[in-house]
C-alpha positions in Angstrom: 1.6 29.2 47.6 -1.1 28.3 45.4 -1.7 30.7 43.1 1.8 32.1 41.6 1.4 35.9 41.2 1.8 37.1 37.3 3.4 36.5 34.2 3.3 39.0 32.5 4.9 38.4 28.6 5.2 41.6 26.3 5.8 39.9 22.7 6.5 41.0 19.2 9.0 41.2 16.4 12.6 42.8 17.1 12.1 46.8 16.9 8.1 46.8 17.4 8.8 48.7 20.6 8.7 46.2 23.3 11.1 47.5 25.7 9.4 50.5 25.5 5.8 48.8 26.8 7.4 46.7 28.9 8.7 50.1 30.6 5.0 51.2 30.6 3.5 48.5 32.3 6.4 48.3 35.0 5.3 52.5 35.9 2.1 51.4 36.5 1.5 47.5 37.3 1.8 46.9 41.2 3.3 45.0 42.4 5.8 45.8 39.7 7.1 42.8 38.1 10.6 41.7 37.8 12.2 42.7 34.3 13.3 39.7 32.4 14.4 41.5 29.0 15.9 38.8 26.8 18.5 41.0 25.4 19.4 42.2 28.7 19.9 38.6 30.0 21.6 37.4 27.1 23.1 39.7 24.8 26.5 39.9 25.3 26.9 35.6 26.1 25.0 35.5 22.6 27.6 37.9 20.8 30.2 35.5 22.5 28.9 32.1 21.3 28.3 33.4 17.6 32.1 34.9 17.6 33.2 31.5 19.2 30.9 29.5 16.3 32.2 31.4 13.6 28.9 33.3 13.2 28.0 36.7 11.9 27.4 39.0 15.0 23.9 40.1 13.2 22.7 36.3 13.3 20.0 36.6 16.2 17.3 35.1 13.8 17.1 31.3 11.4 17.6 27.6 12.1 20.9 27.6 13.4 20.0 30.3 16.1 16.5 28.7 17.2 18.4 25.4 17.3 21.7 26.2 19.7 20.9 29.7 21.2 17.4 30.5 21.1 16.1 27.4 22.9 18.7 28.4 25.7 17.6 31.8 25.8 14.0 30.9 26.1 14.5 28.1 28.2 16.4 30.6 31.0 14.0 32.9 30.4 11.3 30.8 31.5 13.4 29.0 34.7 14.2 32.2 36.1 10.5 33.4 36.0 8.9 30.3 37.0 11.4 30.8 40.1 10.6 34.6 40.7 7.5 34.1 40.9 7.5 30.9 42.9 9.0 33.4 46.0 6.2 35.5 45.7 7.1 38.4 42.6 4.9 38.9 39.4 7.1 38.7 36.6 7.6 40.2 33.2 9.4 38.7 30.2 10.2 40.7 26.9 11.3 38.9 23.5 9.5 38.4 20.5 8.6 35.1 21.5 7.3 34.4 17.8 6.5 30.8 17.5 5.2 30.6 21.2 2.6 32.9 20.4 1.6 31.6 17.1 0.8 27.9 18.0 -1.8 26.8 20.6 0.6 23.4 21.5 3.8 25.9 21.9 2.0 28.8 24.2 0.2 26.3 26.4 3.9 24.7 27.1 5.2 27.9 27.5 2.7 28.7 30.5 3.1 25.2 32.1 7.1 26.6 31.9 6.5 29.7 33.7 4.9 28.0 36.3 1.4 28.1 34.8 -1.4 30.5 36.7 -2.3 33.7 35.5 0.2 34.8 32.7 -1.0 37.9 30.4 0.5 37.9 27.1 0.7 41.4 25.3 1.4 41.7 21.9 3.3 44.4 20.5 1.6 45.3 16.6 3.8 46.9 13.9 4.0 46.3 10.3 7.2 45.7 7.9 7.2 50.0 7.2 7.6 50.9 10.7 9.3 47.8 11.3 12.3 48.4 8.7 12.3 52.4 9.9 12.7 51.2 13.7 15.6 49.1 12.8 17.6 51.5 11.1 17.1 54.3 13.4 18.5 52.1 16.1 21.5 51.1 14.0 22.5 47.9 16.4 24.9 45.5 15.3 22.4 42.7 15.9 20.0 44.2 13.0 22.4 43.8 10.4 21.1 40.4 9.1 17.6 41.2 9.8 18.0 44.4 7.6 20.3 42.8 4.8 17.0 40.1 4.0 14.4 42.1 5.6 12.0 40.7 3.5 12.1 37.3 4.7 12.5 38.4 8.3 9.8 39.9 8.1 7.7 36.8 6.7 9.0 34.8 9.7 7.6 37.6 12.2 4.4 37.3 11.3 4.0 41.0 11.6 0.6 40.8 9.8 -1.0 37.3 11.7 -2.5 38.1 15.1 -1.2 35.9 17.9 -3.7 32.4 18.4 -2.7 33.0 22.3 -5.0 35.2 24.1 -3.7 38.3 24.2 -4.0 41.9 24.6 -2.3 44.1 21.6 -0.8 47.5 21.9 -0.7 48.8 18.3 2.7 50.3 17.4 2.7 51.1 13.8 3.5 54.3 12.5 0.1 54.8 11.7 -1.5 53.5 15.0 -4.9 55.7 15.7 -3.6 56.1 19.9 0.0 56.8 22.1 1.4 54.2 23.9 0.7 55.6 27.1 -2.9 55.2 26.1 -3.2 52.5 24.9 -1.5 50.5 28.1 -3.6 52.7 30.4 -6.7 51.3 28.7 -5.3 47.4 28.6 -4.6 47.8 32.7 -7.9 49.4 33.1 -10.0 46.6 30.5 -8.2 44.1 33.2 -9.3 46.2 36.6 -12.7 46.2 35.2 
């Protein structure tokens, strides 16, 4: 096969609404892609290793994570697409995905890791007020250190700093001028066209 069939990579900070895109595009992209939703794949081995390292349940963000769970996480993440798709099946990926996003070196690995081709990156917009509000309506366990130093998660999401991949962004902010709906109706459209 020579040209893989999509990647599609739905990005953004924890609580921008990213599972709620991704659900989106899968009612509408054909073929519809296989689902690989990070949290999904991982969450309950993640809660396991942090309980078995001595870790705060909440710790899904920092150094320690990137360094012996997020690399993993990422790393599967990537395997299992470049795999799907080698058999023939667009894929999509869900995550925040920060760093891969914000650094030309990092994203052009990241493609060569999902098998290269055609991989669309969307990127999920929100800002720290609809950010914080989105976290604590959803009460999860795994906000609890993002919430408890929200200011410095924050920082490290880059909520404000456009993605230096191309990309296509869905606004999500409280005060974004158009629905979801619409919004990914008009990115799938701006790509048909």
């Amino acid at each position: 096969m020579s040209e893989l069939p999509a990647a599609w990579v739905v990005a953004g900070a924890p609580g921008a609404g990213k599972s709620t895109v991704a659900r989106l595009l899968l009612a509408s992209v054909r073929p519809v892609p296989a689902l690989l939703d990070k949290d999904t794949m991982f969450g309950s081995f993640v809660a396991a290793i942090l309980a078995a390292s001595g870790r705060a349940a909440g710790e899904r963000e920092g150094p320690w994570y990137d360094e012996h769970i997020k690399v993993h996480e990422y790393g599967g993440m990537a395997a299992t697409a470049r795999e799907i798709r080698s058999c023939g099946c667009p894929v999509l990926l869900s995550a925040p995905f920060t760093e891969q996003i914000h650094d030309p070196g990092r994203w052009q690995s990241w493609v060569a890791a999902l098998g290269g081709s055609v991989v669309r990156l969307v990127w999920v917009r929100t800002d720290a007020d609809t950010l914080r509000q989105r976290l604590v309506e959803r009460a999860s366990e795994r906000d609890s250190a993002k919430l408890a130093a929200f200011g410095k998660f924050a920082a490290r999401m880059q909520l404000d700093v456009e993605p230096v991949a191309p990309h296509l962004t869905v606004d999500n902010r409280l005060s974004a001028p158009a629905d979801l709906q619409s919004q990914v109706s008009a990115l799938l459209a701006s790509l048909a066209g």
